[in-house]
C-alpha positions as CSV (number, residue, x, y, z in Angstrom):
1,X,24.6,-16.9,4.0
2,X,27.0,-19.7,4.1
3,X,29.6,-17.3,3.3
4,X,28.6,-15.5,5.7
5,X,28.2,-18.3,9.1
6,X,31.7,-19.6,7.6
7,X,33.8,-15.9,7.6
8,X,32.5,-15.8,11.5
9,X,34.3,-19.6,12.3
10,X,37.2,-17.8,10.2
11,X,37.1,-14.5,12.6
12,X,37.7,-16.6,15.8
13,X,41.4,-17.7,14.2
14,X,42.5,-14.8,12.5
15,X,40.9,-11.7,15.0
16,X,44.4,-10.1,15.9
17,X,46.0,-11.7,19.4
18,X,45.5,-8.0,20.7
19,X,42.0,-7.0,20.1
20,X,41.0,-10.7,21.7
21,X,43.1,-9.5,24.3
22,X,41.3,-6.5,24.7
23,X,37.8,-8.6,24.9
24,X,38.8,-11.1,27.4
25,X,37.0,-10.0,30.6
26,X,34.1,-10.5,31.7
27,X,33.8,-7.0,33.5
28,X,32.3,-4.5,31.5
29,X,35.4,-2.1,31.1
30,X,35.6,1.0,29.1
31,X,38.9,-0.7,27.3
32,X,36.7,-3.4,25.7
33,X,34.5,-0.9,24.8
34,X,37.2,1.1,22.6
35,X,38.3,-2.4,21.3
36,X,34.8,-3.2,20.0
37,X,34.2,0.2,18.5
38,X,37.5,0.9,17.2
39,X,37.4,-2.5,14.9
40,X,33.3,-1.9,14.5
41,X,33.8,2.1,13.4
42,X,36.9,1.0,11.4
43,X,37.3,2.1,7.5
44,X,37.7,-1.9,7.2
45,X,34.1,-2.1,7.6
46,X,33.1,0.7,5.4
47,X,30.0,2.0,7.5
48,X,28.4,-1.1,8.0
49,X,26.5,-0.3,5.0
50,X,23.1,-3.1,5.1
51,X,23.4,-6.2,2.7
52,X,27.3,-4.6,2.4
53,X,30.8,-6.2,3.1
54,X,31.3,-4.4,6.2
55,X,28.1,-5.3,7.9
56,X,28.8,-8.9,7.3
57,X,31.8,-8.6,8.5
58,X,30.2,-6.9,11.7
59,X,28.2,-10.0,11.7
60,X,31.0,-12.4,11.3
61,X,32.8,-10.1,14.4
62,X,29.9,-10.4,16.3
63,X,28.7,-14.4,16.1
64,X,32.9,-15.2,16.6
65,X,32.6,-13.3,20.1
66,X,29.0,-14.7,21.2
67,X,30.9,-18.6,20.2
68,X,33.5,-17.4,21.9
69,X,31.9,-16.4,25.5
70,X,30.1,-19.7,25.0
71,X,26.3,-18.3,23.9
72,X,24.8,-20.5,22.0
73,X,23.1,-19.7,18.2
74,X,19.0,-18.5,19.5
75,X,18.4,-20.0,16.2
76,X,18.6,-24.3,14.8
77,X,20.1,-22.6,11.4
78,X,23.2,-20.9,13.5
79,X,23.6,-17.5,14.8
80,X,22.1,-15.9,11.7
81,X,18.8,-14.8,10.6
82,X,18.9,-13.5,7.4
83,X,16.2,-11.4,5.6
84,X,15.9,-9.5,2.3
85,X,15.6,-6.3,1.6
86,X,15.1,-3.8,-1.3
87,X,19.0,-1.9,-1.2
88,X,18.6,0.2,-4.4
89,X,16.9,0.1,-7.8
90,X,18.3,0.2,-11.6
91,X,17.2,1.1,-15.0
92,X,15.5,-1.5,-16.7
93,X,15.5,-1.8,-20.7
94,X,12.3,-0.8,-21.9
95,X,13.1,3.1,-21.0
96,X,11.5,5.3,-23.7
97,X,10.5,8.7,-24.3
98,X,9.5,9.8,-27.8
99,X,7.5,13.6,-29.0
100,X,5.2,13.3,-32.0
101,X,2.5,16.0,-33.6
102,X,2.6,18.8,-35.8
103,X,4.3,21.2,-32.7
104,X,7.4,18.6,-33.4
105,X,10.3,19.8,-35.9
106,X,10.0,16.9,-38.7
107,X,6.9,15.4,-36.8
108,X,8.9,13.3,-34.8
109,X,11.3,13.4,-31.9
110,X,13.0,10.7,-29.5
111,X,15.1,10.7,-26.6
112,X,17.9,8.4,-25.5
113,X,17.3,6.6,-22.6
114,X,19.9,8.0,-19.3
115,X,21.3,10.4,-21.9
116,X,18.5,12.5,-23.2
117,X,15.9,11.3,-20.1
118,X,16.2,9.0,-16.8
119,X,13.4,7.6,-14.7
120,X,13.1,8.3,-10.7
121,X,13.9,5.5,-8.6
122,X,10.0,5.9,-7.4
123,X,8.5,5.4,-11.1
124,X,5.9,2.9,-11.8
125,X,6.5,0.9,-14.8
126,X,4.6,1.5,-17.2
127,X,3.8,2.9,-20.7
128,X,1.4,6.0,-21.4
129,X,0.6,8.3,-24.6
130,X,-1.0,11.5,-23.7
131,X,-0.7,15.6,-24.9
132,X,2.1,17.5,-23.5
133,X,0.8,20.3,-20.7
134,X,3.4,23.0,-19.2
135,X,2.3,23.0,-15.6
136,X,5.1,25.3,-14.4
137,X,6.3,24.1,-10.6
138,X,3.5,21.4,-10.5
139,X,2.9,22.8,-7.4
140,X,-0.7,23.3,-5.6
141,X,-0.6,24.7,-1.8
142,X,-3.4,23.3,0.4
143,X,-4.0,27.0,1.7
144,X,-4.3,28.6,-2.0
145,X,-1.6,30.8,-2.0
146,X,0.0,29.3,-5.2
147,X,-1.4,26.5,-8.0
148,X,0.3,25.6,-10.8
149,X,-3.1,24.0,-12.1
150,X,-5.8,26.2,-11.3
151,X,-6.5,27.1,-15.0
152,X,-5.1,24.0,-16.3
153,X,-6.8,20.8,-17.0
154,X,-3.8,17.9,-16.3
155,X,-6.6,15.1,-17.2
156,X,-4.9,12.2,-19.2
157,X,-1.8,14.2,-20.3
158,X,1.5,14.2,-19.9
159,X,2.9,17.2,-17.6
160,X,6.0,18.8,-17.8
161,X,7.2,21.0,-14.8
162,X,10.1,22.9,-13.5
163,X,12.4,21.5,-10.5
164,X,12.2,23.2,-7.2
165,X,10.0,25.8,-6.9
166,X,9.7,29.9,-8.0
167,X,11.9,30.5,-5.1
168,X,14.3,28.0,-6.4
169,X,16.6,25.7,-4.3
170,X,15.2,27.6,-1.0
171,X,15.1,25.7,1.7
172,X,13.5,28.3,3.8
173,X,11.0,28.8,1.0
174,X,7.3,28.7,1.7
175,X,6.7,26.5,-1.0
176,X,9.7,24.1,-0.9
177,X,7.4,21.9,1.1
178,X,5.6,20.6,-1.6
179,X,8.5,21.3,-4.7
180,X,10.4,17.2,-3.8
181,X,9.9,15.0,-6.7
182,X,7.8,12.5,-5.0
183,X,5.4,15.9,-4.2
184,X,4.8,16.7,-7.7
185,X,4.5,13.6,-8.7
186,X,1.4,13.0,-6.6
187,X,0.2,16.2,-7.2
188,X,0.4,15.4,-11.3
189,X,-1.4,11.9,-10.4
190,X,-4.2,13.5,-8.3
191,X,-5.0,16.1,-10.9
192,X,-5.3,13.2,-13.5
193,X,-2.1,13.2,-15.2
194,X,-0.6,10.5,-16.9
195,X,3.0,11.0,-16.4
196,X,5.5,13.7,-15.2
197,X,8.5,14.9,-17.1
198,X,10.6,17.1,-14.3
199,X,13.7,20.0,-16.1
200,X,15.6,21.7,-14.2
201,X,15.9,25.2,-15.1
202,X,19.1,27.3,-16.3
203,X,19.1,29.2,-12.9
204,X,19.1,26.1,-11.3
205,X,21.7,24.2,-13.1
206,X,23.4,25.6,-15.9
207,X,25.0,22.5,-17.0
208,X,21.5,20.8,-17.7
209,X,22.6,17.4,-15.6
210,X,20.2,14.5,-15.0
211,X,19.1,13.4,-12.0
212,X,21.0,10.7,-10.8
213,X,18.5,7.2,-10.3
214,X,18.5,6.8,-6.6
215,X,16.4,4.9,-3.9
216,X,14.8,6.3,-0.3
217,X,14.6,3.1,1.4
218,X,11.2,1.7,0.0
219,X,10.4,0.2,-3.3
220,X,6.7,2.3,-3.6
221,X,6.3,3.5,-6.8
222,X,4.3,7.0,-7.7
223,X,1.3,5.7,-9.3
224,X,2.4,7.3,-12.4
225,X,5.5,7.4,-14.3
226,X,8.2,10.0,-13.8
227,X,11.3,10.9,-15.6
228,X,14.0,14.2,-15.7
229,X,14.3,15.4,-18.9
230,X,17.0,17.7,-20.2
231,X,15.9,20.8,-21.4
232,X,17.9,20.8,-24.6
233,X,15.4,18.2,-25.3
234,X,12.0,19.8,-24.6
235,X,13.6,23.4,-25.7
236,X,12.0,23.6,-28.9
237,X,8.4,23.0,-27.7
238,X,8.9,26.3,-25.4
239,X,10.4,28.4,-28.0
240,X,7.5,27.7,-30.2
241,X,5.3,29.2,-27.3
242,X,7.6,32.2,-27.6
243,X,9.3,31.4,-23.9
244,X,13.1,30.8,-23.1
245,X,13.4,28.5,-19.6
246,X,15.1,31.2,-18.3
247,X,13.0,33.7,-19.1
248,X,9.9,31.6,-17.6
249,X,11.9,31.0,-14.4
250,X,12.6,34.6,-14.0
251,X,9.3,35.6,-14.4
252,X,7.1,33.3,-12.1
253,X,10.0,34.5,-9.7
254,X,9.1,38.4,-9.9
255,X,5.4,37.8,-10.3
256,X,5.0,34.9,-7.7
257,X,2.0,33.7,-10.3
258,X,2.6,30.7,-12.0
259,X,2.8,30.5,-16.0
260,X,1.4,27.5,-17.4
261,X,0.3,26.3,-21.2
262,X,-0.7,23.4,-23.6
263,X,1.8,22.5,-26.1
264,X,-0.3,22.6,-29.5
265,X,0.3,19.7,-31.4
266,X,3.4,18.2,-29.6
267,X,2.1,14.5,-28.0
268,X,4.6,12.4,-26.4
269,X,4.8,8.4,-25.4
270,X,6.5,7.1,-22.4
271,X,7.7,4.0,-20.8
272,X,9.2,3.9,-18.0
273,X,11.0,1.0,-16.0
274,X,13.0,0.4,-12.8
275,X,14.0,-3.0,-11.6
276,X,14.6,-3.4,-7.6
277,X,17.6,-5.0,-6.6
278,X,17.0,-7.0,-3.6
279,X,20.1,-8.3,-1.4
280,X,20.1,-10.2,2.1
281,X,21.6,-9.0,5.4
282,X,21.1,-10.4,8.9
283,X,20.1,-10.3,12.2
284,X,23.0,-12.1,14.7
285,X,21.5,-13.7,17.6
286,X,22.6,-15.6,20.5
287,X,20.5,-17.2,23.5
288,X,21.7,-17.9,27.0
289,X,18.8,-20.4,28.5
290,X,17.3,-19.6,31.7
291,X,17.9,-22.5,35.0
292,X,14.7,-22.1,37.3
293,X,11.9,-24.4,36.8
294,X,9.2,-21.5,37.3
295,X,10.8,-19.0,35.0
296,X,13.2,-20.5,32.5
297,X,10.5,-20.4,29.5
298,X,10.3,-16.7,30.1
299,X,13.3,-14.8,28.0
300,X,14.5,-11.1,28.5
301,X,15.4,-9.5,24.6
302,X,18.7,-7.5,24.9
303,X,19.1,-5.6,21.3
304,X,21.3,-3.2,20.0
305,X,21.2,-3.0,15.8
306,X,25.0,-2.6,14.3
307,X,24.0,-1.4,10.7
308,X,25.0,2.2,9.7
309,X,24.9,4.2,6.8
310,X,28.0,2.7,4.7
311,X,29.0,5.2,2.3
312,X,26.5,7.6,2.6
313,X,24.9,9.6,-0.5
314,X,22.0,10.3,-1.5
315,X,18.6,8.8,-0.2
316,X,20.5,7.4,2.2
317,X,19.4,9.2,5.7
318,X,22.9,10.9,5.7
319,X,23.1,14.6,6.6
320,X,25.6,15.2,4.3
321,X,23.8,13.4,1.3
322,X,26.4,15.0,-1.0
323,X,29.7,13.7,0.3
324,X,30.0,9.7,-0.6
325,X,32.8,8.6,2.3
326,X,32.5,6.3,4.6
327,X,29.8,6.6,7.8
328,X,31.4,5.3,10.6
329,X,28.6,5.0,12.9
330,X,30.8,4.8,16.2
331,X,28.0,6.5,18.4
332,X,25.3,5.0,16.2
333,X,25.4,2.0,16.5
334,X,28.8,0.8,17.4
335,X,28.5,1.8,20.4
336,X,25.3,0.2,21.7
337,X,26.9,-3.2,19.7
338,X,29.5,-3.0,21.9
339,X,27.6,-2.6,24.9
340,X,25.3,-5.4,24.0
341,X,28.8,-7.7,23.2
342,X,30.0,-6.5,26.9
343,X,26.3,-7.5,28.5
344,X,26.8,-11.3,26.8
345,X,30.0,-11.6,27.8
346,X,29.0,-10.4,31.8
347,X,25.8,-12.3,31.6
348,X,27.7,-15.8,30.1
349,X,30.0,-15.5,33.1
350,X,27.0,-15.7,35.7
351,X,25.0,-18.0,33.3
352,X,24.6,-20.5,35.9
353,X,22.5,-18.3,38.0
354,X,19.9,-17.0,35.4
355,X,16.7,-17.6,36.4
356,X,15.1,-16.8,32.7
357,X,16.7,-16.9,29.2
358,X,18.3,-14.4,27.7
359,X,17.9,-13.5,24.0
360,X,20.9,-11.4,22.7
361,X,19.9,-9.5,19.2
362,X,22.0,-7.7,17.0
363,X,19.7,-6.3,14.5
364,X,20.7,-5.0,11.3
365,X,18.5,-2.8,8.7
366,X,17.7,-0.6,11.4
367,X,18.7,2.4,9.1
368,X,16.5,1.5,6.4
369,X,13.3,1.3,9.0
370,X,14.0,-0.8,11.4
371,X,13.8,-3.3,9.5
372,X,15.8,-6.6,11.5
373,X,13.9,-5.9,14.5
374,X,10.7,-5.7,12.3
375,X,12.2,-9.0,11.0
376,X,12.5,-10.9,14.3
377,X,8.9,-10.0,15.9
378,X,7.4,-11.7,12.8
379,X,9.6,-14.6,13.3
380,X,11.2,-14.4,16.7
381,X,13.4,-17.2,17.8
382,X,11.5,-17.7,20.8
383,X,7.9,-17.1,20.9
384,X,7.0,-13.4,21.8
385,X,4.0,-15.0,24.6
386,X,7.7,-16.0,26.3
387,X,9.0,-12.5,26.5
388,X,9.0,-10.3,29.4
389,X,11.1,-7.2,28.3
390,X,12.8,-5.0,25.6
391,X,16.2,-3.7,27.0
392,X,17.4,-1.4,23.7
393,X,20.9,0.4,23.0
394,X,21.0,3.1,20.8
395,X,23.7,5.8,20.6
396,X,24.7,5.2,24.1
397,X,28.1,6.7,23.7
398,X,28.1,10.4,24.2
399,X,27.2,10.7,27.9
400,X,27.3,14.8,28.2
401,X,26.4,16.1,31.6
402,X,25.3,13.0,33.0
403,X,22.1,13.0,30.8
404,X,20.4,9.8,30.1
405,X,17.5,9.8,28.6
406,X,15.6,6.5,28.9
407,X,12.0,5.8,27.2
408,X,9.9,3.2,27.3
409,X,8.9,4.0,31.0
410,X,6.0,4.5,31.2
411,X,5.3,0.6,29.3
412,X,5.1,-1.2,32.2
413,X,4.5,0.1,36.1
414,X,7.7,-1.4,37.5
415,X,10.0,0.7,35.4
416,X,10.5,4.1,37.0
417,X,10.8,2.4,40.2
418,X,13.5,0.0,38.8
419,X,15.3,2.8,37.1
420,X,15.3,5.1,40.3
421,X,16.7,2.1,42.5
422,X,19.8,1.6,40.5
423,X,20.4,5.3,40.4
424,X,20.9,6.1,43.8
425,X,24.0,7.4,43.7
426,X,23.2,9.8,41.0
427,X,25.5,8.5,38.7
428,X,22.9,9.6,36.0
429,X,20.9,12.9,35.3
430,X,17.7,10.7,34.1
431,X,15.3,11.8,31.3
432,X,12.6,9.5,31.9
433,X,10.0,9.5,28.6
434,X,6.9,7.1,29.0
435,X,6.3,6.6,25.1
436,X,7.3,3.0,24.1
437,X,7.3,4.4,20.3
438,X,10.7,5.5,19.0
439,X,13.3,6.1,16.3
440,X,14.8,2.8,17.2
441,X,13.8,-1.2,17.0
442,X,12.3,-1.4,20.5
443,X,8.8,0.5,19.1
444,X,8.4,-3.1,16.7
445,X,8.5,-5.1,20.2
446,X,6.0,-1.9,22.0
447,X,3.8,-2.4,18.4
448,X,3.6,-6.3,19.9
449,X,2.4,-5.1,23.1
450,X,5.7,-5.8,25.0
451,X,7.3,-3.5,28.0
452,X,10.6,-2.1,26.8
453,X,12.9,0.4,28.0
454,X,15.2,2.8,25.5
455,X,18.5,3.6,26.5
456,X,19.8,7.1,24.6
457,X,22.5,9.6,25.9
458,X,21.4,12.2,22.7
459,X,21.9,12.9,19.7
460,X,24.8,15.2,18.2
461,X,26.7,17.4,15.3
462,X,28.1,14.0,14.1
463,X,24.8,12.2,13.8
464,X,24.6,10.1,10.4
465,X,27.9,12.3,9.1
466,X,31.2,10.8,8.4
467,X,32.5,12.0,11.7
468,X,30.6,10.1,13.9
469,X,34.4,8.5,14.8
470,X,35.7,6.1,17.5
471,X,37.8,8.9,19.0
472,X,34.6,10.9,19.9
473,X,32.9,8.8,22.0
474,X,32.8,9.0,26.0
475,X,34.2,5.2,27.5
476,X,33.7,6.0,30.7
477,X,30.5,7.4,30.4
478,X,29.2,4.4,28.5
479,X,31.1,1.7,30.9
480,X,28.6,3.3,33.6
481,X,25.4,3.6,31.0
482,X,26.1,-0.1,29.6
483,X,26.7,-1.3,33.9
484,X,23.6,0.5,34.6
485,X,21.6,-1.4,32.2
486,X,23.6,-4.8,33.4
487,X,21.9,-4.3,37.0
488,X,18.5,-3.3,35.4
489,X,18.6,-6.4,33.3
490,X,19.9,-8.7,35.8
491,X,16.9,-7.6,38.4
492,X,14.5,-8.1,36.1
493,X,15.5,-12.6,35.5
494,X,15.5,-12.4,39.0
495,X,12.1,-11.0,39.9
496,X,9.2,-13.6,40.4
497,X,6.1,-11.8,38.2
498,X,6.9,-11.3,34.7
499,X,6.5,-7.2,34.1
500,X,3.3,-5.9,33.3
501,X,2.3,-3.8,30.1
502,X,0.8,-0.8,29.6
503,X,0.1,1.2,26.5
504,X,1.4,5.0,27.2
505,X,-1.1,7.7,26.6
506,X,1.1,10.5,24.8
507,X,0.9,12.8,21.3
508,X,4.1,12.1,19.1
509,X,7.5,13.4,20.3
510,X,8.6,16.2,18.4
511,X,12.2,13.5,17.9
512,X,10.5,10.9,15.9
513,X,8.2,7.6,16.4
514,X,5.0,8.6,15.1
515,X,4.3,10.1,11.6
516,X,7.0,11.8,10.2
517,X,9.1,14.8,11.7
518,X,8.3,18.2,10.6
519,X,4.6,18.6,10.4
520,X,2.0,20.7,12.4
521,X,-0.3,17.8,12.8
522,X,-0.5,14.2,13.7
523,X,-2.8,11.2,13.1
524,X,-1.0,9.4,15.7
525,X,0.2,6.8,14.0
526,X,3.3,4.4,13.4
527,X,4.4,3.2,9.6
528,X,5.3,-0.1,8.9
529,X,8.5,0.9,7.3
530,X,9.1,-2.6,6.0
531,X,5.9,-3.6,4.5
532,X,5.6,-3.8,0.6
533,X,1.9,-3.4,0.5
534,X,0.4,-0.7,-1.8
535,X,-0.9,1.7,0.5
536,X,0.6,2.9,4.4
537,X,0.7,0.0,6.3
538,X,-0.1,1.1,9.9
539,X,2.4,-0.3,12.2
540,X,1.4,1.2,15.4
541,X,-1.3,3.1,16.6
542,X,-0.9,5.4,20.1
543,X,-3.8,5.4,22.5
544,X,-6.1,8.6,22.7
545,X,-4.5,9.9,19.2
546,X,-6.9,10.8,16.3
547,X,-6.1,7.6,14.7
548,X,-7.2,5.8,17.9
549,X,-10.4,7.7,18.4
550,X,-11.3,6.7,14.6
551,X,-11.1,3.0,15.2
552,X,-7.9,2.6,13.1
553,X,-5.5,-1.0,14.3
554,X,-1.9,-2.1,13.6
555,X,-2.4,-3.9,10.4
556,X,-4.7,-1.1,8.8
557,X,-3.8,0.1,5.1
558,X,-4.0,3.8,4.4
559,X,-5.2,3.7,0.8
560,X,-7.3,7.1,0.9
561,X,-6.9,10.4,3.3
562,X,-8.7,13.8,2.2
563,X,-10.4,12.2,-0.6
564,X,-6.3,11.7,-2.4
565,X,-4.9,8.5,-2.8
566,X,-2.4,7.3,-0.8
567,X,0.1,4.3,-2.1
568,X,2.9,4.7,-0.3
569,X,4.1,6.3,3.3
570,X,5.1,9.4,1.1
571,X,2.1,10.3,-0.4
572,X,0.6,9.8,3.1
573,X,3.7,12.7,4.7
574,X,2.6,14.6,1.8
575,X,-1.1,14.7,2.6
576,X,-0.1,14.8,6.1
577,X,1.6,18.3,5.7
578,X,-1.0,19.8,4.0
579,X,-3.6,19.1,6.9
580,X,-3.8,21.4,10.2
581,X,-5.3,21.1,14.2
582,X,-9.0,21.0,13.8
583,X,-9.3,19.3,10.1
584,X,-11.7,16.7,9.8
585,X,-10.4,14.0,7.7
586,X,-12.0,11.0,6.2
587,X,-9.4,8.2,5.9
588,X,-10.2,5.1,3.8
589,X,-8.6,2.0,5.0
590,X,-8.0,-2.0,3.9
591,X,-8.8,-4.3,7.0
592,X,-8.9,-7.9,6.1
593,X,-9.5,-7.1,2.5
594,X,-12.4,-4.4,3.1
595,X,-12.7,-1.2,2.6
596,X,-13.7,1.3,5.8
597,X,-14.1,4.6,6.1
598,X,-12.9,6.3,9.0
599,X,-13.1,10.1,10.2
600,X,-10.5,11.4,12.3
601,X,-10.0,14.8,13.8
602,X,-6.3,16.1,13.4
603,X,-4.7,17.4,16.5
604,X,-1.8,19.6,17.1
605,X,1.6,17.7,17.1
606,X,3.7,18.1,20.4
């Protein structure tokens, strides 16, 4: 990170005359605004992309303007606080897939790794022998309506199965639900299976392409290993069954029954390895130190995260995982990193009169999990017993209609009221949401028991696309959101109690924070997007929810739910949307190296 602290001291003499210009004021102005997100949403920074160029020179851009309004680093090392992260995953060389038996031509077949076969980025690494079963989709619905292994037995062999589903690339398909990779992959594990071989089918993709290796934000392998396989390759072991892949794909399509079959006398070995490739991004932080004797241990955290999506593609939360160009991230996050830049700036200028100390974080990760903010409650630069308050910016630039939507209220009893006061005039239409849990890095200070308030003005048609550009967003609108949250912050260092907390009673918003989106049901509960345990490490848990009422903690380990294993956060979404209201569920759980079993009821999601 050297590189790193030293491009910042070489931002503050090269930054163009104009842009510092621009930033000079201490007012919070809709001009400095533009500047910041113009140079933040720039193609120089190439979407801001975690562990990327861009986002360190966001950082660098950043830690030169906190130096330069005279904020001091929070932290003894500087302004920085790096922290690795997992940003993608490559082949490794023990990659090998060979057929043997008296179904193979000559006895004997292999297959070239990443030209013949290529393991999922979600693979575990390891090597297995076993019999070769054609399991058709690999797909089992929870309510019966279709299973791909109800006359099979998938014990100890290796399955091959078609992509998608009989409905093919539908996404309005009842069964595309359970047809992603990482679905039939568990599936295949929890019917025994050793391994999964995924082809895609001539209806599908007539040019018979491998998947390309890619990585959805978390290192958490599938318990068994998984590769795509060409068809050319596995051809001959259908043809000796009498079947064509088209012919198989056209008719579980007309009969809506699956087809399924062993492979007499075709075997096959596999090995299977993936190598993680960590890199190192980092938090920017910057501390202004309270003055009154009473108060000045206390600190207020003021955060905004300026990580985006960098080039987008695949596995990468974009909404247009196809088109690799560069994210630009102007509403999200530019824009709260440029509110947060204009609060230092106003709250340097008054620094004097600051009763309690100010914390000023810039998160990054937040795309891949929150993952900075997850960072800095572990290791906060001043103790979390010292902190009063959360402030959090977040897509703060579209101000429509005057709607602001604000959550965290109901975390602490002085909110609303504080809210309300600095809102007299109606500048805002206020959405007031109580729930301190949320798509953003103020739920990781909530999960520490900490008030926080959310500020949001919505989400829009460029959300996580490459249009989210600097020309779209509303400066006047987010002069008076980002002024609005000045007066909000600078009441709260001047009052004499410290807030108090209060953990919000409330089911999952249908927008996010607890669970997953998309499901009919909800345990109530928030990952830990960032741990690297095997298992779903429970991050959060939201009072009167099912998980609650079961006895499950922050800190708990999913490892079992409806008698399946769960290893990772996606087996635990797949199990999840299998369950409905009403379900009573057994969930096994690691607490301090111990294994409980808890029951929970499943309730309707809101």
């Amino acid at each position: 990170m050297k590189r790193v602290f030293a491009a910042s001291l070489l931002f503050v003499a090269v930054v163009p005359l104009l842009l510092r210009a621009q930033v000079s004021t201490p007012e919070i102005t809709a001009a400095e605004l533009t500047a910041h997100i113009k140079y933040l949403a720039s193609d120089a920074l190439e979407g801001r992309g975690s562990g990327d160029k861009g986002n360190e020179q966001a950082a660098a851009y950043i830690a030169g303007l906190l130096k330069g309004y005279g904020i001091p680093p929070a932290l003894p090392a500087g302004y920085y606080q790096p922290f690795e992260f997992v940003s993608s995953v490559k082949p490794g060389g023990a990659n090998a897939l060979a057929f043997e038996g008296t179904g193979v031509p000559g006895g004997k077949k292999g297959a070239t790794a990443d030209a013949d076969f290529r393991p999922f980025g979600f693979t575990s690494n390891e090597s297995v022998h076993g019999a070769l079963l054609f399991a058709g989709y690999g797909i089992t619905a929870p309510d019966g309506s279709y299973d791909d292994y109800k006359t099979v037995d998938a014990k100890g062999k290796i399955v091959v199965v078609l992509r998608y589903s009989p409905e093919g690339n539908d996404p309005h398909g009842m069964l595309n639900q359970y047809s992603s990779f990482r679905n039939k992959a568990r599936t295949a594990r929890d019917k025994g299976a050793v391994a999964l071989l995924v082809v895609t089918g001539p209806n599908d993709d007539p040019d018979d392409d491998l998947v390309k290796l890619s990585f959805d934000q978390a290192f958490a392998n599938s318990g068994i290993p998984a590769v795509c396989v060409r068809r050319s390759v596995v051809a001959s072991f259908f043809a000796a069954k009498g079947w064509t892949l088209k012919a198989l794909q056209d008719t579980m399509k007309s009969t809506k029954a699956p087809v399924v079959f062993d492979f007499p006398g075709v075997a096959a070995s596999l090995t299977t390895e993936v190598v993680k490739v960590n890199a190192t991004t980092s938090n920017v932080i910057g501390y202004l130190p309270g003055n009154d004797p009473a108060l000045k241990d206390q600190v207020i955290v003021l955060g905004a995260h300026f990580d985006h999506l960098g080039y987008g593609g695949p596995g990468s939360g974009s909404l247009t995982p196809d088109t690799i160009a560069i994210h630009h991230g102007a509403d999200d996050n530019a824009s709260g990193t440029a509110g947060l830049l204009e609060l230092a700036q106003a709250f340097a200028s008054v620094k004097g009169s600051l009763k309690r100390g100010i914390v000023f974080t810039f998160f990054s990760g937040e795309e891949l999990g929150t993952l900075g903010s997850g960072y800095y409650v572990n290791n906060p630069a001043v103790p979390l017993t010292s902190t009063v308050a959360m402030l959090n910016m977040d897509m703060i630039g579209r101000l429509n209609d005057r709607t602001l939507t604000v959550g965290g209220t109901g975390t602490s009893p002085i909110w609303e009221g504080l809210l309300t006061r600095y809102n007299t005039d109606s500048t805002f239409v206020l959405k007031m949401t109580p729930d301190g849990y949320g798509p953003s890095d103020h739920a990781q200070f909530y999960g520490k028991d900490l008030p926080v308030l959310f500020f949001f003005t919505g989400t829009h048609n460029d959300y996580h696309k490459p249009s989210d550009t600097w020309n779209t967003i509303n400066y006047p609108g987010e002069e008076q959101v980002v002024r609005y949250v000045y007066k909000i912050a600078k009441d709260l260092d001047g009052i004499a109690e410290r807030p108090v907390f209060a953990k919000v009673q409330s089911a999952a918003p249908a927008g996010g924070g607890g669970d997953t989106r998309g499901f009919r049901v909800t345990l109530g509960v928030v990952p830990d997007y960032g741990a690297t345990v095997e298992g779903m490490k429970i991050g959060g848990v939201r009072p009167g929810a099912p998980a609650d009422k079961a006895g499950m903690k922050p800190g708990d380990v999913i490892v079992g739910m409806g008698g399946k294993k769960i290893m990772n956060i996606y087996d635990y979404m797949g199990v999840l949307g299998e369950l409905k209201a009403g379900d009573s569920v057994e969930v096994e759980i690691q607490r301090d190296g111990k294994l409980i079993k808890l029951t929970a009821q499943m309730t309707k999601r809101q």
